[in-house]
TORKOLPA-28388 format. One record per atom (N, C-alpha, C): chain; atom name; x, y, z. Coordinates in Angstrom, 3 decimals. Atoms other than C-alpha are relative to their C-alpha. Layout:
N
A CA X Y Z .
...
//
This chain:
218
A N 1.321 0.544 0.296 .
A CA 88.440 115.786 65.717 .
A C -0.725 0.979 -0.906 .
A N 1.014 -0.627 1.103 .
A CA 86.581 117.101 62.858 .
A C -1.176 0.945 0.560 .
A N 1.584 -0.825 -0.362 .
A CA 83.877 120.042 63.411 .
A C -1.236 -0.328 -0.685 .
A N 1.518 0.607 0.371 .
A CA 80.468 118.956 63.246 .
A C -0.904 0.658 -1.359 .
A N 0.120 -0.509 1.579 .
A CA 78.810 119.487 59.962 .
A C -1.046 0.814 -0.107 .
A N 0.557 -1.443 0.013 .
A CA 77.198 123.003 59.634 .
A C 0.400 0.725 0.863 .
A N -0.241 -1.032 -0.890 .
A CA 79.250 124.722 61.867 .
A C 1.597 0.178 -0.167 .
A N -1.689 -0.226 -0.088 .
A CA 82.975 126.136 61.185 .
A C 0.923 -0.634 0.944 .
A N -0.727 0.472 -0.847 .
A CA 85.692 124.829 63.085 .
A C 0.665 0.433 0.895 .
A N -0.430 -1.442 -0.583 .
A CA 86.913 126.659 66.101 .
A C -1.235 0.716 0.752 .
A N 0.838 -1.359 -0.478 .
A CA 83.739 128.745 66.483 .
A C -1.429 -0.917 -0.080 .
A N 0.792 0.250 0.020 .
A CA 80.242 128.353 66.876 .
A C -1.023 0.549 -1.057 .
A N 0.338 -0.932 1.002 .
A CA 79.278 130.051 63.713 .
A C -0.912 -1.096 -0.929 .
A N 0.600 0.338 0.874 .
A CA 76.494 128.501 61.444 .
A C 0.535 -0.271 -1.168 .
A N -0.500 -0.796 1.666 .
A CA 77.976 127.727 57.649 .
A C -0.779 0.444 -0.665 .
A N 1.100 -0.201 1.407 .
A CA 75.926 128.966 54.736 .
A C 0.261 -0.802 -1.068 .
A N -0.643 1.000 1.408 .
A CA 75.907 126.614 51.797 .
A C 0.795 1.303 -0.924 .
A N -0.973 -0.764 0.825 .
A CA 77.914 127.567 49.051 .
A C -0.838 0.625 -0.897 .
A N 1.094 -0.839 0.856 .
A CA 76.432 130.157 46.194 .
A C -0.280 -0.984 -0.995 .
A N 0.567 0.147 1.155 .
A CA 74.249 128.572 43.619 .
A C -0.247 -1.790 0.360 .
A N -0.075 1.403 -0.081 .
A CA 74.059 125.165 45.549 .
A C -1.344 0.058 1.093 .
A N 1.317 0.060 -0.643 .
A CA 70.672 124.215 47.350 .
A C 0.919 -0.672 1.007 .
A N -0.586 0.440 -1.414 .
A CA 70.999 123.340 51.197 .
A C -0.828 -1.542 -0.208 .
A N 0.569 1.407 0.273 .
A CA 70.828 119.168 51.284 .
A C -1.200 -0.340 1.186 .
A N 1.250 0.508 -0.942 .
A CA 67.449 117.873 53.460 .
A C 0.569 -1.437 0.310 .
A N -0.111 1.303 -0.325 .
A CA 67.811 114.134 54.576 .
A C -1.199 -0.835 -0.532 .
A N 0.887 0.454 0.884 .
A CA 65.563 112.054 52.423 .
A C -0.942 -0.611 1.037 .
A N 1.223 0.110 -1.174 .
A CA 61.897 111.312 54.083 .
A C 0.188 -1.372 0.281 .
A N -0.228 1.078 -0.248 .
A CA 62.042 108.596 56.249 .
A C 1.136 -0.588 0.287 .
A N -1.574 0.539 -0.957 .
A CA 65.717 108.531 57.262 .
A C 0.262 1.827 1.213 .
A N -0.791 -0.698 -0.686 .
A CA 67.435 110.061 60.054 .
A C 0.917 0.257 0.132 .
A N -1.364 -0.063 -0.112 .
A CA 70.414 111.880 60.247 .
A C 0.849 -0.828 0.945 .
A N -0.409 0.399 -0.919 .
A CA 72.733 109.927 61.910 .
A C 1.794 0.607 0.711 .
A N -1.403 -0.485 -0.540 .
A CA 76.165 111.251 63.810 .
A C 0.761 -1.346 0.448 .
A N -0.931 1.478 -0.783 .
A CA 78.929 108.376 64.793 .
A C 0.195 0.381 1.500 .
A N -0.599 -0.316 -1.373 .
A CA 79.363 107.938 68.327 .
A C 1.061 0.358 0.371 .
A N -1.159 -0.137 -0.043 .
A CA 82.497 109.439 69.578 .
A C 0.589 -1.055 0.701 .
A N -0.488 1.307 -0.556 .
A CA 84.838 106.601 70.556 .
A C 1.367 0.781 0.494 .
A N -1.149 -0.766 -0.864 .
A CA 87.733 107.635 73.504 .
A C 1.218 -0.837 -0.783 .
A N -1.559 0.766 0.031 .
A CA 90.150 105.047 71.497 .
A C 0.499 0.568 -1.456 .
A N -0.249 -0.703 1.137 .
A CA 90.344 106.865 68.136 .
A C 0.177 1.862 0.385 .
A N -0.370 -1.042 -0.331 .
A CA 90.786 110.148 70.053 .
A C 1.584 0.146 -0.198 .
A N -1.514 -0.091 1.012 .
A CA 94.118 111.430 68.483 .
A C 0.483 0.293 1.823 .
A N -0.817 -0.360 -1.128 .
A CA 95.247 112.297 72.595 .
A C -0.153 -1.918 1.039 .
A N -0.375 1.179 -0.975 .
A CA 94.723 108.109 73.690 .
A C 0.863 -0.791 -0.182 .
A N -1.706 0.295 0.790 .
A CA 98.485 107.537 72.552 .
A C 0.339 0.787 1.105 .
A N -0.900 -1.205 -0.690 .
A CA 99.121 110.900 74.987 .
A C 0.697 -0.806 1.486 .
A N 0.124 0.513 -1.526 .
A CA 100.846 109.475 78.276 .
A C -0.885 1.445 1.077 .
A N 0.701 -0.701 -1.231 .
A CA 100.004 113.065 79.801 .
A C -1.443 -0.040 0.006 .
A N 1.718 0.335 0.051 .
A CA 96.279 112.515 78.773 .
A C -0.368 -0.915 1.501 .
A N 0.246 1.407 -0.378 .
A CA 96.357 109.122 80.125 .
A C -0.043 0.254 1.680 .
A N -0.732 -0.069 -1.340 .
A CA 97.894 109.653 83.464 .
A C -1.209 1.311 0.711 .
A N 0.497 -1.037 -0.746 .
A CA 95.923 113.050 83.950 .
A C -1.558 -0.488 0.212 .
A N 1.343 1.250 -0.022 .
A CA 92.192 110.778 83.068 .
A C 0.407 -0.492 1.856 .
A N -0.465 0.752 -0.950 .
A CA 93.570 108.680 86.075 .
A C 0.049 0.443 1.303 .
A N -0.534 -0.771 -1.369 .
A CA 94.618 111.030 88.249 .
A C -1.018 0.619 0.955 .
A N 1.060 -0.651 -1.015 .
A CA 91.577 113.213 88.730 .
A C -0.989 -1.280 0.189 .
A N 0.714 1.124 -0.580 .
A CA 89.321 109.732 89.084 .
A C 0.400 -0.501 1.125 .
A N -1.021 0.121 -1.269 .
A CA 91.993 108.664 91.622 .
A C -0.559 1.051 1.302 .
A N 0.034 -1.150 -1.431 .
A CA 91.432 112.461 93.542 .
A C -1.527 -0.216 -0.087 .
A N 1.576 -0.146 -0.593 .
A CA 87.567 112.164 93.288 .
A C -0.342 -1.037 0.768 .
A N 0.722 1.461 -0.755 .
A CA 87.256 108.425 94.676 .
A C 0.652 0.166 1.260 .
A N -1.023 -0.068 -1.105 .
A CA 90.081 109.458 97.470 .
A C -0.618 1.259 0.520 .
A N 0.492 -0.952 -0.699 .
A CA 88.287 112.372 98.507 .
A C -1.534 -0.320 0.399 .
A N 1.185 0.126 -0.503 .
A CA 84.626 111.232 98.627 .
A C 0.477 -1.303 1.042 .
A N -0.596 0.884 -0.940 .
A CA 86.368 107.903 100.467 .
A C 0.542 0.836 1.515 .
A N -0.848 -0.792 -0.814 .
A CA 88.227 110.794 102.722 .
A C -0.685 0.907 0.835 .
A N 0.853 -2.065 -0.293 .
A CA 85.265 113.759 103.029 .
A C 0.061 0.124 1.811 .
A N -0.189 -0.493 -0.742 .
A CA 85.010 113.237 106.695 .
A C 1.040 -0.044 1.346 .
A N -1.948 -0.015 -0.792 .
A CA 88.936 113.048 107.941 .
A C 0.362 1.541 -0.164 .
A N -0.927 -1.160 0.229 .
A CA 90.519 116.137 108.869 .
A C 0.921 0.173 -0.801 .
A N -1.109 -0.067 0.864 .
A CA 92.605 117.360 106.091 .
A C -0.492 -0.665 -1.251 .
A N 0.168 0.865 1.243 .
A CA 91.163 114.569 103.473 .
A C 1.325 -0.973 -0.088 .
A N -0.829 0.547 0.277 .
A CA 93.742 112.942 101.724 .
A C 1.528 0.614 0.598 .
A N -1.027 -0.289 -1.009 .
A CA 96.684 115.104 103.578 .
A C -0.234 -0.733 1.221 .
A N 0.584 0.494 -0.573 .
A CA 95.033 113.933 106.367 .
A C 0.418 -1.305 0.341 .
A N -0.433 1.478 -0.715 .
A CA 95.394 110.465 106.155 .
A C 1.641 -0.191 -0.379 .
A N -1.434 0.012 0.086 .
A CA 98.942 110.772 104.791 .
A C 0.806 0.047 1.635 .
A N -0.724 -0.117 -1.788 .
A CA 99.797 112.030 108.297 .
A C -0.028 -0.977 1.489 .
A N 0.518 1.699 -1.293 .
A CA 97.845 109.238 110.382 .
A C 0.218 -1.317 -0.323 .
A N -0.588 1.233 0.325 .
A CA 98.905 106.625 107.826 .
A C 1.516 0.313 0.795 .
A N -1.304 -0.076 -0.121 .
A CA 102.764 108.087 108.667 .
A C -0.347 -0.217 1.679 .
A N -0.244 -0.147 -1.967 .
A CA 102.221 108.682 113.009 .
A C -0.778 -1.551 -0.016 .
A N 0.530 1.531 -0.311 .
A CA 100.573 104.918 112.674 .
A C 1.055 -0.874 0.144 .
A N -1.102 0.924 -0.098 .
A CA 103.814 103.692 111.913 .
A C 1.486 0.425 0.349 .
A N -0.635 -1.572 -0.509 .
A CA 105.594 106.313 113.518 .
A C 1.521 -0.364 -0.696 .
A N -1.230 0.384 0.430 .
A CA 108.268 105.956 110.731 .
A C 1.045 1.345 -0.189 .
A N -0.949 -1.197 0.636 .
A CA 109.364 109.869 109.989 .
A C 0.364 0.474 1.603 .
A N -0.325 -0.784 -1.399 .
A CA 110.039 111.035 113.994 .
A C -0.681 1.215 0.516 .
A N -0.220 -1.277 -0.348 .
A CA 109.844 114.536 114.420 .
A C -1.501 0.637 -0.830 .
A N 0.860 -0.243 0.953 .
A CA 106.825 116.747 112.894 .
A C 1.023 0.928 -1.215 .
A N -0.421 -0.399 0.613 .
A CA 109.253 118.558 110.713 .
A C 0.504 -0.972 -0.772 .
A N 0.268 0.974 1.063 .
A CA 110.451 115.278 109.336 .
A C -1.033 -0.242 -0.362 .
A N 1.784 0.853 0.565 .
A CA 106.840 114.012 108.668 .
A C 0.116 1.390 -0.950 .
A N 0.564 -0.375 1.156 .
A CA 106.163 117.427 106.749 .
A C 1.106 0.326 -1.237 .
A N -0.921 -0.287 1.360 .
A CA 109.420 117.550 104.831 .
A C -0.319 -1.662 -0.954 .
A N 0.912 1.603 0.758 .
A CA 108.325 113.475 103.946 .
A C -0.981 -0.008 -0.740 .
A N 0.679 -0.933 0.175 .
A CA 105.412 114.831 103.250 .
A C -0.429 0.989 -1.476 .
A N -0.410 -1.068 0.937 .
A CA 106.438 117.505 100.988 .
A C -1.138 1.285 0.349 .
A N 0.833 -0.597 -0.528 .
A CA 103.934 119.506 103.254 .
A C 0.810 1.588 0.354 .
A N -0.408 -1.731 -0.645 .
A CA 104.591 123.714 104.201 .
A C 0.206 -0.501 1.495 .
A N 0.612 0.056 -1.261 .
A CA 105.199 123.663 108.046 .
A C -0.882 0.765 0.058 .
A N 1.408 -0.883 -0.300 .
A CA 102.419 125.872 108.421 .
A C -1.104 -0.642 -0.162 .
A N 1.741 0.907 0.093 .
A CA 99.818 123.856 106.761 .
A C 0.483 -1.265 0.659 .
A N -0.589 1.279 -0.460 .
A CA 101.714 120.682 108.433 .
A C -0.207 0.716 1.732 .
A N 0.411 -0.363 -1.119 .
A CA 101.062 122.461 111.687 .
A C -1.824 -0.003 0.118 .
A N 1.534 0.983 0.101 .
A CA 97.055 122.612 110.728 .
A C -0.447 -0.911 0.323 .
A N 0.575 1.040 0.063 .
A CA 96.755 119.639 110.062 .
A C 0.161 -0.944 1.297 .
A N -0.137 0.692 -1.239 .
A CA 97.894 118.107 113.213 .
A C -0.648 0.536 1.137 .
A N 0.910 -0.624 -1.168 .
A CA 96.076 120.665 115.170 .
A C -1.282 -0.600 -0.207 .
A N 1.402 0.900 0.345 .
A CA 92.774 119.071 113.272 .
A C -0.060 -1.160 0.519 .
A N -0.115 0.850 -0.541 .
A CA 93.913 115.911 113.951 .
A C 0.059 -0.281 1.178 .
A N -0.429 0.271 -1.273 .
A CA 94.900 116.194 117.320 .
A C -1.265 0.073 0.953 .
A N 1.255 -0.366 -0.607 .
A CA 91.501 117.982 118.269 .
A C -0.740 -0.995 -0.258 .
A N 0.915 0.973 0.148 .
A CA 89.663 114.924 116.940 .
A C 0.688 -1.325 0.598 .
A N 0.085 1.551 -0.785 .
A CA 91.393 112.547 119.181 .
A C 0.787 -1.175 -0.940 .
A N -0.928 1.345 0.266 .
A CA 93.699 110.755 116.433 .
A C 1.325 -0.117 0.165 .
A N -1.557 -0.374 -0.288 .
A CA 96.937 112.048 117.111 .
A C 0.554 0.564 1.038 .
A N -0.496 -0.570 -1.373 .
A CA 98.971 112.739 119.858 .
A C 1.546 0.481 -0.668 .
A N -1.611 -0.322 0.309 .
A CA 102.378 115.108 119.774 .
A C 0.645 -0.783 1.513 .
A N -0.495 0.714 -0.976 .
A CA 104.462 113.578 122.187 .
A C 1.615 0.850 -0.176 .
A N -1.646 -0.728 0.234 .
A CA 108.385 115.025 123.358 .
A C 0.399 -1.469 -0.880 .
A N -1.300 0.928 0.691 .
A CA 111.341 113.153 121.393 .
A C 0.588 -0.079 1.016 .
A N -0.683 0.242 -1.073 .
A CA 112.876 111.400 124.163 .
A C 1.730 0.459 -0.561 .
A N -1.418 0.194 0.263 .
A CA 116.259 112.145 121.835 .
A C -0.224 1.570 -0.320 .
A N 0.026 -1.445 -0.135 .
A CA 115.092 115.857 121.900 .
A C -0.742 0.834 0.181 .
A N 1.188 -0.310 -0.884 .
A CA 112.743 117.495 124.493 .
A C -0.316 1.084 -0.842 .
A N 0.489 -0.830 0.860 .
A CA 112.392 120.325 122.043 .
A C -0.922 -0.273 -1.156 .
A N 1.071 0.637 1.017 .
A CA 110.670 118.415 119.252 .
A C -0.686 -0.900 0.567 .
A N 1.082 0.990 0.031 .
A CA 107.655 116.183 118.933 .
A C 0.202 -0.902 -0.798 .
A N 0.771 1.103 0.667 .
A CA 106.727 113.318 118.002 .
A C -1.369 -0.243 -0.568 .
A N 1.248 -0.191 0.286 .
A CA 103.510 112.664 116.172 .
A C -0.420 -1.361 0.091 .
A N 0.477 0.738 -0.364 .
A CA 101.712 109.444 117.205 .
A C -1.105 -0.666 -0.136 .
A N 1.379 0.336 0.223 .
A CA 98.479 107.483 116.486 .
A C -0.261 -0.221 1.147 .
A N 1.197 0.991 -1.400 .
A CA 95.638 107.176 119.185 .
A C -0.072 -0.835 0.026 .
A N 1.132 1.467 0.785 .
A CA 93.744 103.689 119.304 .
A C -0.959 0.386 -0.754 .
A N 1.292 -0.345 0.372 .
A CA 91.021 106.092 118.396 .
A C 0.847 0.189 -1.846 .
A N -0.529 -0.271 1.943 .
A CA 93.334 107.092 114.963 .
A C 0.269 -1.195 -0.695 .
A N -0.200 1.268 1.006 .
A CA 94.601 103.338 114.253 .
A C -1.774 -0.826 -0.221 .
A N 0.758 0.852 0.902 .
A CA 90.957 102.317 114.131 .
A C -0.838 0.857 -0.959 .
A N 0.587 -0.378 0.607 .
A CA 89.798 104.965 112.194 .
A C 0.891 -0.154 -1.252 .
A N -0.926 0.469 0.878 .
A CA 92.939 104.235 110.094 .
A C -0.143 -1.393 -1.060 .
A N 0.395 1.073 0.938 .
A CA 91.649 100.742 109.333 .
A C -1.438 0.398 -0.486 .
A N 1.392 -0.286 0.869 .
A CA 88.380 101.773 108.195 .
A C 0.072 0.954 -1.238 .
A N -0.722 -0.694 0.995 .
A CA 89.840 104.262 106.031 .
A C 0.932 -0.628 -1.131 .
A N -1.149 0.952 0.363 .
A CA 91.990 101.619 104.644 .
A C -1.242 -0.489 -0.947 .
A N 1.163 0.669 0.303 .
A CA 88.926 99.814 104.015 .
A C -0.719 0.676 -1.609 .
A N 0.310 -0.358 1.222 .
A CA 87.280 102.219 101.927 .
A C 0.540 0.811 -1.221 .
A N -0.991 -0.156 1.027 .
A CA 90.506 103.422 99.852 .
A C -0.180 -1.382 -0.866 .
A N -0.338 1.435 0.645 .
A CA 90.905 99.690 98.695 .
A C -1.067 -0.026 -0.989 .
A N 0.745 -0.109 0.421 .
A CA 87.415 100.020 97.837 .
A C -0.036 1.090 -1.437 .
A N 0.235 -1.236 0.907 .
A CA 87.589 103.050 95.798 .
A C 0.859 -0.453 -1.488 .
A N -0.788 0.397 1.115 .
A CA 90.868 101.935 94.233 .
A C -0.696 -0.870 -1.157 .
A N 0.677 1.085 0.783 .
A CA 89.218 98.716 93.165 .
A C -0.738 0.043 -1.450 .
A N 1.397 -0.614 0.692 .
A CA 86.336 100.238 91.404 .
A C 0.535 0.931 -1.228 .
A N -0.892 -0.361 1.285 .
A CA 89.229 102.966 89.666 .
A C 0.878 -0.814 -0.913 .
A N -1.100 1.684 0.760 .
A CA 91.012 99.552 88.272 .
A C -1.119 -0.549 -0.775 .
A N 0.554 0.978 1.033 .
A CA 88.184 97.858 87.085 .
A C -0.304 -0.014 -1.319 .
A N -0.579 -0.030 1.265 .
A CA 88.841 98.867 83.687 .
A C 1.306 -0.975 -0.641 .
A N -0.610 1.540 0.268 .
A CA 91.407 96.013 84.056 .
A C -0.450 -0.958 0.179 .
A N 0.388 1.105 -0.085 .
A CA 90.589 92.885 83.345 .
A C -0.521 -0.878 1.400 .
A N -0.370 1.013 -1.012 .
A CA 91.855 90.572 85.957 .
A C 1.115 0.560 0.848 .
A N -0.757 -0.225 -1.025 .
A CA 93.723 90.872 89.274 .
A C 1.443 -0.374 -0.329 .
A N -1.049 0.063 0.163 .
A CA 96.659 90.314 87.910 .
A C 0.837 0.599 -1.136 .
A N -0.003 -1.339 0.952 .
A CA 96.550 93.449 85.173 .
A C 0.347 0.602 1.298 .
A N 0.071 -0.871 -1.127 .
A CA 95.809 95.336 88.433 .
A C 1.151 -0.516 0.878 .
A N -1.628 0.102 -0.752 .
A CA 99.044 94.043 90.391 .
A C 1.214 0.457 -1.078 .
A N -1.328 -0.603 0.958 .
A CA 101.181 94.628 87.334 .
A C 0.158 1.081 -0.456 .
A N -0.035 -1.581 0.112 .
A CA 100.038 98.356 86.651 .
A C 0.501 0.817 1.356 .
A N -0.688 -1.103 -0.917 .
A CA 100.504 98.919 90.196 .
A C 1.585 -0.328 0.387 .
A N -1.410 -0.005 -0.288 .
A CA 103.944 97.535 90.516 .
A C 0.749 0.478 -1.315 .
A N -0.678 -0.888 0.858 .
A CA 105.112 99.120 87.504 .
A C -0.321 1.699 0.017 .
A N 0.058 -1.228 -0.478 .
A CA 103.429 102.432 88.587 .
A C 0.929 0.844 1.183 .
A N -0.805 -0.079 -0.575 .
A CA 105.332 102.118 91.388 .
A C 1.761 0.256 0.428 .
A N -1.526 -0.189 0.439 .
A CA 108.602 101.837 89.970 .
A C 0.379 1.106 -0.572 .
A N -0.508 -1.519 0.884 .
A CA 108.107 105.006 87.519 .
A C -0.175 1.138 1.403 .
A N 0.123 -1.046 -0.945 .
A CA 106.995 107.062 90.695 .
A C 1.315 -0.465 1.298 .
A N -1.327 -0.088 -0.300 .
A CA 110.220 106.032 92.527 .
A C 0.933 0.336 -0.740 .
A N -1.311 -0.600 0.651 .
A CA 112.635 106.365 89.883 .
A C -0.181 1.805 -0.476 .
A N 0.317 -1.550 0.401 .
A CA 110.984 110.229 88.978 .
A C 0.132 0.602 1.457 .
A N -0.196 -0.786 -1.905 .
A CA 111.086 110.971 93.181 .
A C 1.205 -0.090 -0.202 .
A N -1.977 0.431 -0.325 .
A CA 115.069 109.772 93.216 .
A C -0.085 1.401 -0.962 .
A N -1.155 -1.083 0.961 .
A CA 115.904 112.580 90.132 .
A C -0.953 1.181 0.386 .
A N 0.689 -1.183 -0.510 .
A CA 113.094 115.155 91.537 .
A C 0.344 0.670 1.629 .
A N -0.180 -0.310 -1.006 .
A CA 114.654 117.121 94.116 .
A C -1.807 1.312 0.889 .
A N 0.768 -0.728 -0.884 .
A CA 111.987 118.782 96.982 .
A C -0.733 1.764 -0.561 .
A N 0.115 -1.297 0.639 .
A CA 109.660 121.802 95.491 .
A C 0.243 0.768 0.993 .
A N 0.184 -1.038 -0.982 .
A CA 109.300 125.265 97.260 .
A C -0.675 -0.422 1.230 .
A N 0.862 0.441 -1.527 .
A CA 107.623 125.304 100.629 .
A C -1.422 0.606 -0.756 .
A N 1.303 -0.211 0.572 .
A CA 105.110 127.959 98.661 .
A C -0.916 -1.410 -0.924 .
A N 0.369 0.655 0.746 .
A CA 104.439 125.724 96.130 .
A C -0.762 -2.052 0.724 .
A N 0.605 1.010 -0.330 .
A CA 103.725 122.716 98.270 .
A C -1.473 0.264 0.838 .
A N 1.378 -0.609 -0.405 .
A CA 101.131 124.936 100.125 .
A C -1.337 -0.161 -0.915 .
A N 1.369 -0.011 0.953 .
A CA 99.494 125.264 96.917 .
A C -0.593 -1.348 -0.580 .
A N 0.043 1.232 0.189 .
A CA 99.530 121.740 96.270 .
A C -1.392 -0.427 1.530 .
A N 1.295 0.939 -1.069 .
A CA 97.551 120.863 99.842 .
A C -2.004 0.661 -0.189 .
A N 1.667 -0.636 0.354 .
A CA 94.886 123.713 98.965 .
A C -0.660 -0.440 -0.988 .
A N 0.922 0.393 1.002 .
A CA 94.053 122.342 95.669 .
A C -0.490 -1.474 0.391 .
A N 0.360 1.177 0.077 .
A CA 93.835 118.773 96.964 .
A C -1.279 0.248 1.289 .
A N 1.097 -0.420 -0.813 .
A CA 91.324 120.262 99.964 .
A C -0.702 0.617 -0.127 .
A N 1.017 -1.145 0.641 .
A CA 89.309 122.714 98.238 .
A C 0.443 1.250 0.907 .
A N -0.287 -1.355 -0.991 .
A CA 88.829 126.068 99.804 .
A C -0.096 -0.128 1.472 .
A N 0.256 0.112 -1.641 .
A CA 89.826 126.519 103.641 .
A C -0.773 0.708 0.359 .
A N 1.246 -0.447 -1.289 .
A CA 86.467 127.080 105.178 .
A C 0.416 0.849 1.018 .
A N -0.195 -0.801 -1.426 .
A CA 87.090 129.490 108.041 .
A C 1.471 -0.057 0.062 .
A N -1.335 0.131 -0.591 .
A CA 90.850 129.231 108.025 .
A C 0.793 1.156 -0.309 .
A N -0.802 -1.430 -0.166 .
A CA 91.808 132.645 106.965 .
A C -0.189 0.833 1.318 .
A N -0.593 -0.063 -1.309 .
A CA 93.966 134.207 109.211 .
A C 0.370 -0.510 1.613 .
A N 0.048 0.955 -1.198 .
A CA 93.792 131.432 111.519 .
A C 1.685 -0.076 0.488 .
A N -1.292 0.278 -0.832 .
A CA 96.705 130.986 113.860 .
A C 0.045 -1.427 0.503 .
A N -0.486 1.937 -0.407 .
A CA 98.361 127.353 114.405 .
A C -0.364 -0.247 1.450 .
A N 0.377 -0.020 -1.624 .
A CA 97.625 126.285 118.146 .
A C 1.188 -0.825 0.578 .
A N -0.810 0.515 -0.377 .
A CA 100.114 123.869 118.057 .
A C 1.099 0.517 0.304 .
A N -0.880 -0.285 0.176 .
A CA 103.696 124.058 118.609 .
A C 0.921 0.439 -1.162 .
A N -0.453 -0.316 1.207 .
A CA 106.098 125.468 115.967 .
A C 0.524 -1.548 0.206 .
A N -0.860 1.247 0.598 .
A CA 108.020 122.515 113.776 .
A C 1.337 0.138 0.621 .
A N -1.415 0.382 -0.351 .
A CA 111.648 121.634 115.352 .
A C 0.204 -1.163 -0.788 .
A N -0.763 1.565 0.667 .
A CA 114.041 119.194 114.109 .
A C 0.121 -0.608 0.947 .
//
């Protein structure tokens, strides 16, 4: 995009006209005018990573003010959407599903658990591990949560037309974020840590905190 006219490009530096040339005024009775910047002549709305990254943080701001007061946020409900339908077993499956640290995957169930939506429970197929479980108190805070995701989504879509733009972005979104999971094998454990802190902001009071729960088993 072009630098604005009296000021170098790059820097914030004033120009000087050139030698022996008078500086131009705007003739009396007009106003300078500037063009509005338009996002579709931006040389990066061709970029997919532009595109996708636009998306993404609108996505994390409507999913977190939708989220602010769930333990965890959006980790959070990942874990009470998963023990709702108690599909991963074990808490070490749930945080390798997940792609959660056990450590912060221990947190978060201690948050949860203290607020009454989750219960660990033994694995009847192995008294050493848990199970992780929804309350009644977590499946109905689960549908209300439901409630105002849909909402949020909605509102990040309505830049599409019609409901049937918005079914075909998300079932083709769907398809590129399965076929990129299948050839993306599992990051670090660090690295997924750093992943839950940036999506929760800073842990309030949680340095040096000790887990309360049980360690993770298989």
């Amino acid at each position: 995009m072009a630098a604005p006219r009296g000021f170098l490009a790059g820097t914030g530096a004033a120009r000087a006209p050139a030698a022996g040339t008078a500086a131009r005024t705007p003739a009396a009775g007009t106003a300078a005018r500037t063009p509005a910047p338009d996002a579709a002549d931006c040389a990066l709305s061709n970029d997919l990573g532009w595109a996708l990254g636009v998306v993404f943080r609108g996505y994390v701001k409507a999913t977190h003010e939708a989220l602010a007061d769930l333990p965890g946020g959006p980790r959070g409900y990942q874990v009470l959407a998963a023990a709702d339908g108690d599909e991963h077993g074990s808490q070490l499956a749930l945080a390798q599903h997940l792609g959660v640290d056990r450590t912060v995957m221990t947190y978060l169930l201690d948050d949860l658990e203290a607020a009454g939506l989750i219960e660990r429970r033994p694995d009847p197929a192995d008294r050493r591990a848990r199970r992780i479980v929804a309350t009644p108190d977590g499946r109905s805070c689960l549908t209300r949560l439901d409630a105002r995701l849909r909402a949020a989504e909605e509102q990040l879509l309505s830049g599409l037309d019609t409901g049937q733009d918005r079914q075909v972005f998300r079932t083709l979104l769907r398809r590129l974020a399965l076929h990129a999971d299948a050839g993306e094998p599992a990051g670090p454990a660090c690295e997924a840590a750093a992943d839950v802190a940036r999506m929760n902001g800073p842990a309030g009071g949680r340095a040096g905190r000790t887990p309360t729960g049980p360690p993770l088993r298989r």
